[in-house]
Structure formats: structure tokens, C-alpha cells
N, C-alpha and C positions, 0 to 999 in steps of 0.2 A: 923742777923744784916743787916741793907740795906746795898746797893749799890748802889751808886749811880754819877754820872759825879762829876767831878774836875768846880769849880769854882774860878775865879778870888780872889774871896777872901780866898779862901785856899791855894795861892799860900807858902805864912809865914809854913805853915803846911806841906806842900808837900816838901819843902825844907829841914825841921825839919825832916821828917822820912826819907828821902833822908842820911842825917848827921848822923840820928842815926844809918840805916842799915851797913854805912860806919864804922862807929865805933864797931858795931855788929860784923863787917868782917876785923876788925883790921887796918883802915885808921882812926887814928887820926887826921888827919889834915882836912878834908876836910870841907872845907866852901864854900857855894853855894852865889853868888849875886841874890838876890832876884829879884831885877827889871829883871834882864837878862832872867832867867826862866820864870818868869811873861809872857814876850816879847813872848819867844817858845812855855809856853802854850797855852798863850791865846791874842798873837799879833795876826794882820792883817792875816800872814800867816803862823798858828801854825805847828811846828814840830812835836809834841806827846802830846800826851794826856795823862789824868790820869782817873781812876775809884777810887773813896773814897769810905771807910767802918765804918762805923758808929753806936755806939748801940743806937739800940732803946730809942727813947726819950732823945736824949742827941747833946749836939753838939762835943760831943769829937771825935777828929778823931782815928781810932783805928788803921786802916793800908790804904795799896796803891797799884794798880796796875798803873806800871809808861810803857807806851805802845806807840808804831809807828805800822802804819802800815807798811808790806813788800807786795812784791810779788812774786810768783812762777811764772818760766818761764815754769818751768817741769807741772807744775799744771795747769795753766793759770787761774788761779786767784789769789787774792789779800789773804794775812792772817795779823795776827799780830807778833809783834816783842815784847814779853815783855821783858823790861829792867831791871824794879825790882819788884819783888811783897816783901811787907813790911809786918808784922803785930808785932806792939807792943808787948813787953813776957807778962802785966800782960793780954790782949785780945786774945792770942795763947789757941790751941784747943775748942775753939767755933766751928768749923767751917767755920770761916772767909774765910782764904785762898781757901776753894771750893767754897766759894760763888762768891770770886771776879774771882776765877778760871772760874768757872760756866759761870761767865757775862761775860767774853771774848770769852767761847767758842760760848755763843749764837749770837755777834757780827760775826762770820764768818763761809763759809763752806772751807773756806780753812788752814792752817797753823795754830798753835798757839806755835810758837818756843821764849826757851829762854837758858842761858845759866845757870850754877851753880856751885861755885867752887869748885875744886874735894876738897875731905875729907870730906864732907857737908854731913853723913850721915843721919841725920836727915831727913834731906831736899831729899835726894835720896828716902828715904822709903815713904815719903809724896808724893812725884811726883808718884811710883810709884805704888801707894793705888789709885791712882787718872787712873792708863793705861798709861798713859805718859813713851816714852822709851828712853835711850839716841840714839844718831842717833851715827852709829858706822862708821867709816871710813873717818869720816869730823876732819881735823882740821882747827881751826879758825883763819885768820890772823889778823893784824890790822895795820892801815898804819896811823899815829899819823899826827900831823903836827911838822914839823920840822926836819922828817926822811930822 
């Protein structure tokens, strides 16, 4: 399946697998403002990007990788931060997921970190078919607003 960049007009869509991985991972509620995202991905001064996965000849979108760049101070260069990688159940085991894996790795020689919530066995054996290891002795904080 290609891969290939997030456009303005896939915003409706990137939103959509955005909602559905949420509901995947047991958040019901989540509803995304469309213009809002629109703005981050693809305003004046974008915050993250997306890479879309697409089957051949079609315009369906089939999954997502939702991405920021980081950077390594230890490393001294730049990597990526993925946020979410999506792919639709009836488009799971194609492949997919390595390709879009794939196309982020070739975007960098540094980093390609993300998180995943534990119990996700699934998802652990995928990552780790791929060499992908957990980083051991990091935990992660998060500082909200309104804390």
C-alpha cells in the first residue's frame, strides 16, 4: 500500500482514525475539532505531521502515522516522536504498519520513539518483530495544563 504525506484535505480523515483508535483503546468520548487540527497540521506554523496509507487504486484511507519531530540532546540530532500509528482491523496484516514504520524510519538517522499502553500485547510482538525495544528505566511524566 503507498505511503504517502497528509494533505489538507485529509484532515476530516486523520481526525476520524484519530476517534476511532481512541475508541480502539477505550476513550469514548473523544471528539476532535476539525478546523483546530486542520490549523496544526497544516497552518502557517505546523505542529506534526501525518504520513497516510492507502491501498492501491483507491482513495480510501486505510491507516496513519500521526508524528512530531524531537530531538536528542545525547544524540545531537533531530528524530521523530510518533504519536499514533493507526491502521484500520479490516487493512491490518498487509503489512501496512511496516511500511508506514519503514517511511519514518527513512525520514531520520536519529530517533524513532513512541509510547504504547502496557497490556498491548499485540502491539508489543509487532514492535518487537520490527527490533524496536522498550527503553528500560525511563518513566514518562506529563505536565497537563491546569496542574
Amino acid at each position: 500500500m503507498p505511503v504517502r504525506e497528509a494533505e489538507v484535505r485529509d484532515a476530516d480523515e486523520i481526525c476520524a482514525l484519530i476517534e476511532e483508535h481512541a475508541r480502539f483503546e477505550g476513550n469514548d468520548t473523544l471528539t476532535l475539532d476539525r478546523a483546530e487540527m486542520t490549523k496544526h497540521l497544516f497552518g502557517p506554523e505546523p505542529k506534526a505531521w501525518v504520513l497516510i496509507a492507502e491501498p492501491p487504486d483507491s482513495d480510501t484511507v486505510a491507516g496513519m502515522a500521526f508524528c512530531s519531530w524531537n530531538f536528542s540532546t545525547w544524540e545531537g540530532r533531530p528524530g521523530i516522536w510518533l504519536d499514533d500509528l493507526y491502521v484500520r482491523p479490516e487493512y491490518r496484516r498487509h503489512g501496512l504498519g511496516n511500511e508506514l514504520l519503514a517511511a519514518l524510519r527513512a525520514r531520520t538517522d536519529g530517533r524513532v520513539e513512541w509510547d504504547m499502553q502496557e497490556g498491548n500485547e499485540r502491539a508489543a510482538a509487532f514492535y518487537a518483530q520490527l527490533g524496536a525495544q522498550p527503553v528500560p528505566g525511563w518513566v514518562r511524566y506529563r505536565w497537563s495544563p491546569g496542574s
